[in-house]
C-alpha positions in Angstrom: 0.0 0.0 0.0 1.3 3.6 -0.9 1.4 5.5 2.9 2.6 8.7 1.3 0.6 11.7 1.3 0.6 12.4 -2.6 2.0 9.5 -4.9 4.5 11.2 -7.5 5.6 8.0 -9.9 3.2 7.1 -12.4 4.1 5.5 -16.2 2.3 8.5 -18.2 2.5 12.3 -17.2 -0.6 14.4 -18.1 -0.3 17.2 -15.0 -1.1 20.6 -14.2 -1.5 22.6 -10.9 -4.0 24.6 -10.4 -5.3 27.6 -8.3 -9.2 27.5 -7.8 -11.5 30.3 -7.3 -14.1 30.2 -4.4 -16.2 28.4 -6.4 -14.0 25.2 -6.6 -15.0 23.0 -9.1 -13.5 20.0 -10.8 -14.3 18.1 -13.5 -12.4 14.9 -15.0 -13.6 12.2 -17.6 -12.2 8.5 -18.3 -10.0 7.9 -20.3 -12.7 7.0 -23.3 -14.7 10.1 -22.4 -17.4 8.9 -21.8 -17.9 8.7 -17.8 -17.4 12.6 -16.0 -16.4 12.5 -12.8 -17.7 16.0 -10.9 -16.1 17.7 -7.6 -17.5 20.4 -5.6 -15.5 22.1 -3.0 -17.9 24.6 -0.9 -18.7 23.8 3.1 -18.2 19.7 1.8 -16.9 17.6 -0.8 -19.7 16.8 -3.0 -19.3 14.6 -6.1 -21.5 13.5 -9.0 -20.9 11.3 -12.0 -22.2 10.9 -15.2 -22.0 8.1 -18.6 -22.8 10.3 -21.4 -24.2 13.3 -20.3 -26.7 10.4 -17.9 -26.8 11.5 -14.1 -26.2 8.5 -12.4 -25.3 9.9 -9.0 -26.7 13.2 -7.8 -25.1 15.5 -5.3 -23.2 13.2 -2.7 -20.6 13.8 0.2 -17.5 12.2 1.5 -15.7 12.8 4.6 -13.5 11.4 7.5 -14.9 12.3 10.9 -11.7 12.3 12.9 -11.3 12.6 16.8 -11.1 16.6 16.7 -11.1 17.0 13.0 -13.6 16.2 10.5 -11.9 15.8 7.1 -13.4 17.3 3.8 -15.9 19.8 6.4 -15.0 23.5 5.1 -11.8 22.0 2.7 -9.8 24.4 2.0 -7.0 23.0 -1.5 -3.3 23.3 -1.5 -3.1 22.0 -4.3 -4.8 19.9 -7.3 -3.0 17.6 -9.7 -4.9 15.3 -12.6 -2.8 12.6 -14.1 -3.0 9.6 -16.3 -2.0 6.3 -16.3 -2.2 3.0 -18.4 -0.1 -0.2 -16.9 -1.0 -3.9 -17.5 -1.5 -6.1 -13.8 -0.8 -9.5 -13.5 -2.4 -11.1 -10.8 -0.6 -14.3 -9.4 -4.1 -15.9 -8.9 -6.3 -14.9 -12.0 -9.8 -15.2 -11.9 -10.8 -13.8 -14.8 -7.7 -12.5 -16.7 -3.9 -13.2 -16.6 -3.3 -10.2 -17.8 -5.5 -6.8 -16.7 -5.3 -3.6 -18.8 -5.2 -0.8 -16.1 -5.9 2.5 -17.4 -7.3 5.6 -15.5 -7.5 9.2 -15.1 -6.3 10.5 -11.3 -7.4 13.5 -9.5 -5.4 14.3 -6.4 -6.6 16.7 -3.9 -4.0 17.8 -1.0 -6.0 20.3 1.5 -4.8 22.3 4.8 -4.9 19.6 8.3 -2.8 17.1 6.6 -4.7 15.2 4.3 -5.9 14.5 0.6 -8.9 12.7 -1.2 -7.7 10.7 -4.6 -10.6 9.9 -7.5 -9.4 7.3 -9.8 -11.8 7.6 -13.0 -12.0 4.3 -15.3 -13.9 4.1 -18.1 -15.7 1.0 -15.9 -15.9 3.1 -12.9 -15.1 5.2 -10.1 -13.4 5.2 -6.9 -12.0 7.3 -4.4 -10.2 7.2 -1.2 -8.8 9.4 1.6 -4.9 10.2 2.7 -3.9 11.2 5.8 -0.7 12.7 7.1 -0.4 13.1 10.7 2.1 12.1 13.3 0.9 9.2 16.0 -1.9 7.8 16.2 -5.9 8.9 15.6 -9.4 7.5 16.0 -11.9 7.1 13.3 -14.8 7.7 14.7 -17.1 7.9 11.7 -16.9 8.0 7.8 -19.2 10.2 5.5 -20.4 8.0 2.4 -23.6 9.8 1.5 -25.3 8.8 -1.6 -27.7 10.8 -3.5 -29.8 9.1 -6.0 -31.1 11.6 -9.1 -34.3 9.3 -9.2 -35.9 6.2 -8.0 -33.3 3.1 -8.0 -33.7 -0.6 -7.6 -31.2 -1.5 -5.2 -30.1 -5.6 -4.8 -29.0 -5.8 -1.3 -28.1 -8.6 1.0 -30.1 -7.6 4.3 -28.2 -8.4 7.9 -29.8 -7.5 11.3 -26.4 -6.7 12.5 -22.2 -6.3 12.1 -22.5 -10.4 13.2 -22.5 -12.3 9.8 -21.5 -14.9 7.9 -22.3 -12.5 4.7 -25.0 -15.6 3.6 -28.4 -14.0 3.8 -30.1 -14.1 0.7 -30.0 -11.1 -1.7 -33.2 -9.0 -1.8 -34.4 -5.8 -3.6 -35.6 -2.7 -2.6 -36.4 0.6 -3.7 -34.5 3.5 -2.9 -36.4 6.2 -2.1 -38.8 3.6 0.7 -35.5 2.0 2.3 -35.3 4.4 5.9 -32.5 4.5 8.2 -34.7 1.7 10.7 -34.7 -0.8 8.1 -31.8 -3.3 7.9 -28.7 -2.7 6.6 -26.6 -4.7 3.7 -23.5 -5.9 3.4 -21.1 -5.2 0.3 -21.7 -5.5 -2.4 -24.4 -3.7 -3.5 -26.0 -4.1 -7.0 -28.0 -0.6 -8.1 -30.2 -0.4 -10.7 -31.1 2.6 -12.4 -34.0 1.3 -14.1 -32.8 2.9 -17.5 -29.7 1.7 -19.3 -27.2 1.2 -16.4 -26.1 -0.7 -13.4 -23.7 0.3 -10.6 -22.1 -1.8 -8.1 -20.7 -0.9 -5.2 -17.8 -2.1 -3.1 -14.3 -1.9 -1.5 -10.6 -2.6 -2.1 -7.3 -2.3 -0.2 -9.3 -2.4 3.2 -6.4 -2.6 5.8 -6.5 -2.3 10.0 -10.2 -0.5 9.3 -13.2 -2.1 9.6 -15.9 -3.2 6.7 -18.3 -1.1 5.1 -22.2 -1.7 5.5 -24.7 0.2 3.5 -28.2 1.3 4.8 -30.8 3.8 3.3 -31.1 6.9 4.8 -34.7 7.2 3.9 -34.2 10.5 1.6 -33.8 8.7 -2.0 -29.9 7.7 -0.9 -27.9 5.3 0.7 -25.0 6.1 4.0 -22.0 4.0 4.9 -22.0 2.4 7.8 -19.3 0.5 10.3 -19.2 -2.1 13.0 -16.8 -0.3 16.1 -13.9 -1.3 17.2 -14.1 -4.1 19.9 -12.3 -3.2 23.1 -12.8 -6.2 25.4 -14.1 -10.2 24.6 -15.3 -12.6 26.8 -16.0 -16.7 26.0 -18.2 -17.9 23.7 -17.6 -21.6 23.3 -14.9 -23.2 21.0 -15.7 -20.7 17.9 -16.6 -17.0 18.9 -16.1 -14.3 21.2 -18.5 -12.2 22.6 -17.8 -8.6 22.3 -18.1 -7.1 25.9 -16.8 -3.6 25.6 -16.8 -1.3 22.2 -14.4 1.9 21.4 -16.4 5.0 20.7 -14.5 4.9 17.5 -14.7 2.7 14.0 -10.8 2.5 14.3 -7.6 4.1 15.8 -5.3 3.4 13.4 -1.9 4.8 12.2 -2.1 8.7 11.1 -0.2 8.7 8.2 -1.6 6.4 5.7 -4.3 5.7 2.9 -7.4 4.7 3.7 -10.1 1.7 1.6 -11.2 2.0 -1.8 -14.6 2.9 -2.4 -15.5 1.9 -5.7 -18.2 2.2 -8.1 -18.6 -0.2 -11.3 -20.9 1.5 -14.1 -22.0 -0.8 -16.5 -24.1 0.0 -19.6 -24.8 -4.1 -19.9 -25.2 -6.9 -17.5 -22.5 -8.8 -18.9 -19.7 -6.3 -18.2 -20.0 -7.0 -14.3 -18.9 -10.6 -15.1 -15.7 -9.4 -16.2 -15.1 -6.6 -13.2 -11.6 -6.4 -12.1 -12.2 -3.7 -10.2 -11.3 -4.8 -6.6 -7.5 -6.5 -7.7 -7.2 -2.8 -9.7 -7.1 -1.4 -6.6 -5.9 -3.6 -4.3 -2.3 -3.5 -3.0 0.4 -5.6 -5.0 1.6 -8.8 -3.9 4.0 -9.1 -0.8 4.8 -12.6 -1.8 8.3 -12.5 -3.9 8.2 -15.7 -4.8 4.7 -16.7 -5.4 5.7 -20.2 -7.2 4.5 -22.3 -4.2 1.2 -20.6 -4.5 -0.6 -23.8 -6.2 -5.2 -22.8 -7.0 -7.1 -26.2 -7.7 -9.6 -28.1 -7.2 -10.4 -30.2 -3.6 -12.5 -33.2 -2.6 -14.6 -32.2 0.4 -16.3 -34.8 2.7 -18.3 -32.7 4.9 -21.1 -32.2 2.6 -22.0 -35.9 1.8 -21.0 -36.5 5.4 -17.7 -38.7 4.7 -19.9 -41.5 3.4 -18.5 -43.3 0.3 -20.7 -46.4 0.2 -20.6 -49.5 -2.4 -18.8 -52.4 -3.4 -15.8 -51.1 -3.7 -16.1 -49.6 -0.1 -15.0 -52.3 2.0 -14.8 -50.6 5.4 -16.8 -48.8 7.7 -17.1 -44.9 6.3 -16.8 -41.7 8.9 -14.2 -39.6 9.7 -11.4 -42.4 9.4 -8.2 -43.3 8.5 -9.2 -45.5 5.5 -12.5 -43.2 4.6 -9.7 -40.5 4.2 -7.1 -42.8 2.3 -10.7 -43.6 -0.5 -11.1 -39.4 -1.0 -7.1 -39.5 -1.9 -7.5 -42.1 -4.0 -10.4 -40.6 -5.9 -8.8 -37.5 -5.8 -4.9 -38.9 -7.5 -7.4 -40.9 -9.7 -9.1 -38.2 -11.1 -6.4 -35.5 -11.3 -8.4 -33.6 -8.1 -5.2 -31.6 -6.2 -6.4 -31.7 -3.1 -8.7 -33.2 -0.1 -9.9 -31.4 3.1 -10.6 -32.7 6.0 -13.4 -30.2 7.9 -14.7 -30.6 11.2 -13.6 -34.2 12.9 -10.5 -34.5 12.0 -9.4 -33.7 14.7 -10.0 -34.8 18.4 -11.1 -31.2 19.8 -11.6 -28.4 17.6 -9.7 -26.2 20.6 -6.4 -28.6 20.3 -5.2 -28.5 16.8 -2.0 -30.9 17.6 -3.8 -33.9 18.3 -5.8 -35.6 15.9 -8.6 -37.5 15.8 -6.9 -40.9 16.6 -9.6 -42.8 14.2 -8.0 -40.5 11.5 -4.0 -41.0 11.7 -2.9 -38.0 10.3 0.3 -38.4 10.0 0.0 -41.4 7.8 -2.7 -39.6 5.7 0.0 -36.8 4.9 2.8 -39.5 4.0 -0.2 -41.6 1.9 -1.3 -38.2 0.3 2.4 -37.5 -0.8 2.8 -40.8 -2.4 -0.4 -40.3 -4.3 0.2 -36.3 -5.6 -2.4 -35.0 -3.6 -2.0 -32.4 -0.7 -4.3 -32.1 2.4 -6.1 -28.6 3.4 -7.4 -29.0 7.8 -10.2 -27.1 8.9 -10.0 -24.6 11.7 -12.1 -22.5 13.8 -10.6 -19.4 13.7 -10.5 -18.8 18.0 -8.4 -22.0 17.6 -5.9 -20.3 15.4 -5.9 -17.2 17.2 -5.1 -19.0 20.5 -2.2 -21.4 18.9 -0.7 -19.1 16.6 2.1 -21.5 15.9 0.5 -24.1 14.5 1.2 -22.1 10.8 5.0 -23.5 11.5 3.7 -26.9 12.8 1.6 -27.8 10.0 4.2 -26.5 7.4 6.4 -29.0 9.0 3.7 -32.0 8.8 3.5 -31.4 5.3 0.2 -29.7 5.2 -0.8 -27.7 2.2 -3.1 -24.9 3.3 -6.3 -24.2 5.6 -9.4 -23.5 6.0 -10.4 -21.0 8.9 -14.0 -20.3 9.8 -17.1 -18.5 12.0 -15.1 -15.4 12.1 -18.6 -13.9 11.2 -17.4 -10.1 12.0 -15.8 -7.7 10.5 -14.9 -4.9 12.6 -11.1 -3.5 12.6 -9.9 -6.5 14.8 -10.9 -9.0 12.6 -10.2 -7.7 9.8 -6.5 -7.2 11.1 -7.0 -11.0 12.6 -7.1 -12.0 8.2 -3.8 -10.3 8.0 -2.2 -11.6 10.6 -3.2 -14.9 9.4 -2.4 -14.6 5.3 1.1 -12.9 6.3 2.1 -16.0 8.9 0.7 -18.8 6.3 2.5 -16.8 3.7 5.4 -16.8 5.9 5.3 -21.0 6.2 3.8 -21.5 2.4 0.5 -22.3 3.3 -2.3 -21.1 1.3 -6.0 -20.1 3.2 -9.5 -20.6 2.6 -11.5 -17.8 4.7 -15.2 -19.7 5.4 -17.7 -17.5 7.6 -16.2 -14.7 6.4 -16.9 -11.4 5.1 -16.4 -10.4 1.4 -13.0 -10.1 -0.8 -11.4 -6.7 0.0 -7.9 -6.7 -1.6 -6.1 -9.0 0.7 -5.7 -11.7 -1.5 -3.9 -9.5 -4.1 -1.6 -8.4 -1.6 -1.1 -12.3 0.3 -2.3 -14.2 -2.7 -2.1 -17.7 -0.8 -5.5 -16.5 0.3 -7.0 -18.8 -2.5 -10.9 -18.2 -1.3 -13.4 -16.5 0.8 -17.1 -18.3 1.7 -19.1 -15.1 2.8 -21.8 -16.4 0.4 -25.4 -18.2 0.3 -23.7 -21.4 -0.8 -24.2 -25.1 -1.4 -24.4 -25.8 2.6 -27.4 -23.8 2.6 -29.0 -27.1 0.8 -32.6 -26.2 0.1 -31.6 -22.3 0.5 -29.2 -22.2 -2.4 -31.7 -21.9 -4.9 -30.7 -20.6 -8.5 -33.1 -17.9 -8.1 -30.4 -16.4 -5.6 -27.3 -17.6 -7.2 -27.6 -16.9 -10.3 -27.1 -13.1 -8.9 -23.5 -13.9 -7.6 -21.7 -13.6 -10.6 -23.1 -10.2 -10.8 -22.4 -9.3 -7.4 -20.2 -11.5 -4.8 -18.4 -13.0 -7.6 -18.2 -9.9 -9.3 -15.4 -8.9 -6.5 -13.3 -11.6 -5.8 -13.0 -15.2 -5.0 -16.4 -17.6 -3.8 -16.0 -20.6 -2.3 -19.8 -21.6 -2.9 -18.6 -25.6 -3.1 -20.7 -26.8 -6.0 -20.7 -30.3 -7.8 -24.0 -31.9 -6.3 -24.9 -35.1 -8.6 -28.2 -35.4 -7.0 -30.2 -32.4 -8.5 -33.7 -31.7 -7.5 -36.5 -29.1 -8.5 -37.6 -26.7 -5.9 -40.8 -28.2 -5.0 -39.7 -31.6 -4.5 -36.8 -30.9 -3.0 -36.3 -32.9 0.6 -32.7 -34.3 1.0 -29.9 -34.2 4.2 -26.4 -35.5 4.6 -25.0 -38.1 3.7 -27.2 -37.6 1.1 -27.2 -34.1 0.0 -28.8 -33.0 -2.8 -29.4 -28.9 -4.6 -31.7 -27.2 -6.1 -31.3 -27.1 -10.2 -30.3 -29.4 -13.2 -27.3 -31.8 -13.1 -25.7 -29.4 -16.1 -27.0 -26.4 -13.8 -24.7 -27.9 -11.3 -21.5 -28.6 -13.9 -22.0 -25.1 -15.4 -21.2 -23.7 -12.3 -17.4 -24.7 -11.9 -17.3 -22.5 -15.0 -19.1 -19.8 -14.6 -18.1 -19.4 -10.4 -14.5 -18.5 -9.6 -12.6 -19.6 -6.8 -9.1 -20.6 -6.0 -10.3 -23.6 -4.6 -12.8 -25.2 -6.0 -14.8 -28.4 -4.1 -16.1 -30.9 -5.4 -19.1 -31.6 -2.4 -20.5 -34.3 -3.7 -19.4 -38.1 -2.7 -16.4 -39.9 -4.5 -19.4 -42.7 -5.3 -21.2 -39.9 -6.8 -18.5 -38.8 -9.1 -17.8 -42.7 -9.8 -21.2 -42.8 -10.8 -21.3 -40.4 -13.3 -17.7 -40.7 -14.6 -18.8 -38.5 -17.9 -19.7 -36.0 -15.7 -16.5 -36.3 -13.0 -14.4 -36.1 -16.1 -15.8 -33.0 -17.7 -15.3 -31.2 -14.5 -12.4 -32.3 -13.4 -10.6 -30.5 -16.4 -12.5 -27.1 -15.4 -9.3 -25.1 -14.3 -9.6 -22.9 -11.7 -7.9 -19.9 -13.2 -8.2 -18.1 -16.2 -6.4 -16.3 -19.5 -9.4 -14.3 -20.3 -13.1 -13.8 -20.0 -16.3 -13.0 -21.9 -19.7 -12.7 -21.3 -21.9 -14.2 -24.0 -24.9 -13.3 -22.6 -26.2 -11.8 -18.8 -29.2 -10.8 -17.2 -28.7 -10.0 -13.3 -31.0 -12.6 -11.6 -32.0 -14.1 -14.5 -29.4 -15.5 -16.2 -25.4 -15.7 -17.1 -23.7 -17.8 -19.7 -19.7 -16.9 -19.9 -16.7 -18.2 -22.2 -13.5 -18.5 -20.7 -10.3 -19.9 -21.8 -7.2 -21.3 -20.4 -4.4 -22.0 -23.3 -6.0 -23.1 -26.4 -9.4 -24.4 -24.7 -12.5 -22.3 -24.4 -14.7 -23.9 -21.5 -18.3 -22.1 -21.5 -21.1 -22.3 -18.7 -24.4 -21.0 -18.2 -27.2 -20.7 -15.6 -30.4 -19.7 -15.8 -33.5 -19.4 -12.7 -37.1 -20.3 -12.1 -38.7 -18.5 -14.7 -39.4 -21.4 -17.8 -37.2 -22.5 -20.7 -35.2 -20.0 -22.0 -33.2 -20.4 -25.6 -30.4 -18.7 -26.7 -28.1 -18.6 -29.7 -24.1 -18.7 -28.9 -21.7 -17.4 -31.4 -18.2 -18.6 -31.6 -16.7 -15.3 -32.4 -14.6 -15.7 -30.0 -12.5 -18.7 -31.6 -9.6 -18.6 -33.2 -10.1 -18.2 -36.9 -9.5 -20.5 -39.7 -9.7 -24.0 -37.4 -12.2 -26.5 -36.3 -13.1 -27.0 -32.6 -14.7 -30.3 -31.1 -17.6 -29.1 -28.8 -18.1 -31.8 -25.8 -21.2 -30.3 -23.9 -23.8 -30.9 -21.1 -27.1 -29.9 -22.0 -30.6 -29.8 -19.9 -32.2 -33.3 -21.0 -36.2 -32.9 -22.7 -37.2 -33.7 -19.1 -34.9 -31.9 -16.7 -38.0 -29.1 -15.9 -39.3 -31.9 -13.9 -36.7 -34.5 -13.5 -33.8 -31.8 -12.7 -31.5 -35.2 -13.0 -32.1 -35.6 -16.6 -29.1 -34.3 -19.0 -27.7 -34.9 -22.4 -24.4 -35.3 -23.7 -23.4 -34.1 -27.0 -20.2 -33.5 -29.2 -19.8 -31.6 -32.5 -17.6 -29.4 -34.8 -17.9 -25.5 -34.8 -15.2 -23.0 -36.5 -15.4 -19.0 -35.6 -18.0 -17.2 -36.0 -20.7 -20.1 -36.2 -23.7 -20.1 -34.1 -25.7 -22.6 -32.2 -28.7 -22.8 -30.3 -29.5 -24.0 -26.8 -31.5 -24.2 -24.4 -31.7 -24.3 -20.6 -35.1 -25.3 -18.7 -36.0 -23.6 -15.3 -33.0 -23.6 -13.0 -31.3 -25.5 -15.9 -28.1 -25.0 -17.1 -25.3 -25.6 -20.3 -21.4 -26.6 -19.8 -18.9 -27.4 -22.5 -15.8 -27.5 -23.5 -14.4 -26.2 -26.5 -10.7 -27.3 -28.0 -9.1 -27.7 -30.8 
């Protein structure tokens, strides 16, 4: 993170220094021209944007309300500078691109007390932070996000009654100019709809010893930021949380010269550009990690969902949380080219003592069994039990353990989000990679510690008959949209809605068996499960084999075509292979024609794809297999049925 006051290095130099009259006005535009970024200085700092001469946000106010000193009240400018750059990121774990284009337009503002305001204007978006100056310490005792609405919006929110949460309520709407400061807030992000032609969303980056940002209305056609304090005392809670006895009157007391998070807004003129946002790794501070080599994305086999019960004639021993039920999700794993198992909640023989495991499970020999066999072993956590044995990062580097995953943080106040730091930089430290579950949303982190492979924070998969495509099929327009998801898909038992009934061990969702397959394409994470049980997979080999070759990063991404909440269907390719998925919800059959303009041209491609079967409205389990020949610029047709879905893969 840059913790100067002004940054001075930047590839391209377009500068000038301005004096302003008393009425201070700014104005910069992206680099296409199209989106016009607006500052007015008078008692606040107001702002406004607009995409072609569209209002999109009306008269709205930033600030820092410091103990003493209320940043951007009465601001009087030293000095303005506007310059532009263009670089190309890289991202050690990419989700959607290996390479980013990274081109904007920068307004910096440096103002008497010791502090600045930077707008970064994209042709995407907008986003804008504070910079401080001052010596010591100070307390935060409030930030200023007001946003003003020029009309009526539809806002997609996902409502919490409070700072506690896991970040998996289910995503609702709501108008803006009926939501009032006494309804409940959301979390980030938030997914605004004009109503007209655009879309904004709305979220953080390089969020560092501060807490989270919540949204609520403030019952005047416009939204506030809101934040969770800083916790002061804890007191015990059982063998996963704290109870928070004693708050600070203050968000966070933090360093005093520094920058402070990203606030970021994503305009989009189609649905389909939020599938490709980049906007949170744009921001986000660059990697730490010099050597990033050992930092190994893939896909895992995960018991806890089917309840570690493999069954069948093949499964000659008693199944549970055992040595040899253990030594059968290796196996299935080396078999099918799967890089790693976790074992959740059992393994060990109290979730509060993470150096003595389970003895039914034998550890030990499972780490020299899973080295024989190529495949590495991630241990659940609770994350008190980290926090208490801090050491065990060095301990299970020296087992041979590959990475974790930590859960129930459920908070995100300053503390805890200093608590992910702490942990990414000492599993960095011992090359161990992290899985956040019970967690709040990605924020930057795992740019700057990019062992942090994946955050939960959504209505997933354990949900069961709450993870309905009617929900999902809004992440990759919103939680997806911003980072990493761990929403563990791969359920071979597929149900519709109303006649859903199923529990572990046998666990079954909501939507079509290619529904299910067009998920490990369409949702990114940097560890991707598989939930369902090896016998499952074994099962239905055609489809094991199909997503076992999904990768888990990506060369590039395109949206082919997107309808928030109703439907996505994206290409993305990895070398030479094109791998394309698409979801759809409740609302009927939908049909679609795909064009392969996106194919190299002047070759042949062989299509293998999963389609919705004539029956799958009903009989969600019902699926078809096809293959065929396409070169660029052909089109097909498909269709998907009522929480249906298409998957293929697409090579030369």
């Amino acid at each position: 993170m840059n913790k100067t006051l002004i940054p001075t290095i930047f590839t391209l130099s377009l500068l000038f220094l301005t004096k302003l009259s008393p009425a201070q006005n700014i104005s910069v535009k992206s680099p296409d021209g199209k989106l016009k970024l607006a500052v007015e200085l008078s008692d606040k700092i107001y702002y406004t944007f607009a995409h072609e001469n569209e209002q999109l946000l009306a008269r709205s106010v930033l600030g820092l309300q410091l103990k003493g000193q209320t940043l951007g009240e009465e601001p009087k400018l030293k000095k303005q500078k506007i310059t532009s750059l263009k670089n190309v990121l890289a991202p050690v774990v990419p989700l959607k691109f290996s390479k980013i284009s990274n081109e904007y337009n920068l307004l910096s503002m440096e103002f008497s007390g010791d502090y600045a305001v930077e707008f970064r204007v994209y042709n995407e978006g907008v986003a804008y932070r504070f910079i401080t100056g001052k010596k010591g310490q100070v307390e935060i005792l409030n930030e200023n996000l007001f946003l003003q609405f020029p009309s009526s919006y539809l806002l997609h929110v996902q409502q919490t009654g409070g700072f506690g949460t896991a970040y998996e309520e289910p995503y609702s709407a709501i108008v803006s100019n009926i939501w009032k400061t006494e309804n409940h807030m959301s979390t980030l992000p938030v997914l605004i709809d004009t109503r007209k032609k655009y879309k904004i969303l709305i979220s953080e980056s390089d969020l560092e010893d501060y807490p989270a940002m919540f949204i609520k209305g403030n019952g005047q056609n416009g939204v506030s930021a809101t934040f969770p304090k800083a916790p002061l005392a804890f007191g015990e809670n059982g063998d996963r949380s704290q109870k928070i006895l004693k708050e600070a009157d203050y968000i966070a007391k933090t360093a005093g010269t520094r920058s402070f998070p990203w606030r970021y807004f994503v305009v989009t003129e189609n649905d389909g550009q939020l599938l490709t946002n980049t906007m949170t790794g744009k921001l986000a501070a660059a990697s730490t990690i010099k050597d990033p080599s050992w930092i190994q994305p893939g896909q895992v086999s995960w018991e806890w969902w089917n309840d570690a019960a493999p069954y069948g004639p093949d499964v000659n021993f008693v199944s549970g949380y055992n040595l040899e039920t253990y030594k059968y999700y290796i196996d299935f794993a080396a078999k099918n080219g799967i890089k790693y198992i976790i074992m959740d909640e059992g393994w060990a023989k109290d979730t509060t003592n993470p150096f003595e495991p389970n003895p039914d499970v034998d550890l030990k020999a499972l780490l020299s069994y899973g080295q024989q066999k190529k495949v590495g072993i991630i241990l659940w956590l609770t994350w008190l039990t980290v926090e208490k044995n801090f050491h065990l990062f060095k301990t299970f580097s020296e087992w041979g353990v590959k990475g974790v995953k930590i859960d129930f943080m459920d908070r995100s106040d300053q503390w805890m989000v200093n608590y992910y730091e702490r942990v990414a930089k000492e599993a960095a430290r011992y090359k161990l990679f992290v899985d956040f579950h019970g967690s709040f949303k990605p924020a930057g982190l795992e740019y700057k510690y990019p062992n942090v492979l994946s955050y939960e924070g959504v209505r997933g998969m354990e949900q069961m008959a709450g993870a309905i495509p009617d929900n999902s099929v809004f992440l990759p327009f919103i939680r997806n949209a911003v980072g990493a998801m761990d929403y563990t898909p791969g359920a071979m038992l597929s149900m519709q809605p109303e006649v859903y009934g199923a529990q572990r061990p046998n666990a079954a969702s909501i939507g079509t068996r290619s529904y299910q397959m067009a998920l490990f394409v369409i949702f990114e994470s940097g560890l991707q499960m598989l939930a369902d049980n090896p016998t499952m997979y074994y099962r239905n080999q055609d489809c094991t084999d199909f997503i076992t070759q999904v990768p888990t990063t990506w060369d590039e991404t395109r949206a082919l075509a997107a309808k928030a909440g109703e439907y996505a269907i994206v290409a993305k390719r990895k070398g030479d292979r094109w791998f394309i998925g698409g979801m759809t919800n409740n609302m009927g059959e939908r049909e679609f024609e795909l064009k392969f303009d996106f194919l190299k041209t002047g070759e042949t491609f062989k299509v293998t794809s999963f389609e919705d079967g004539i029956n799958a409205g009903r009989q969600a389990m019902d699926y078809r297999r096809r293959e065929f020949n396409v070169r660029s610029g052909e089109s097909i047709r498909i269709k998907m049925v009522r929480n249906g879905g298409w998957a293929a893969v697409v090579q030369p």
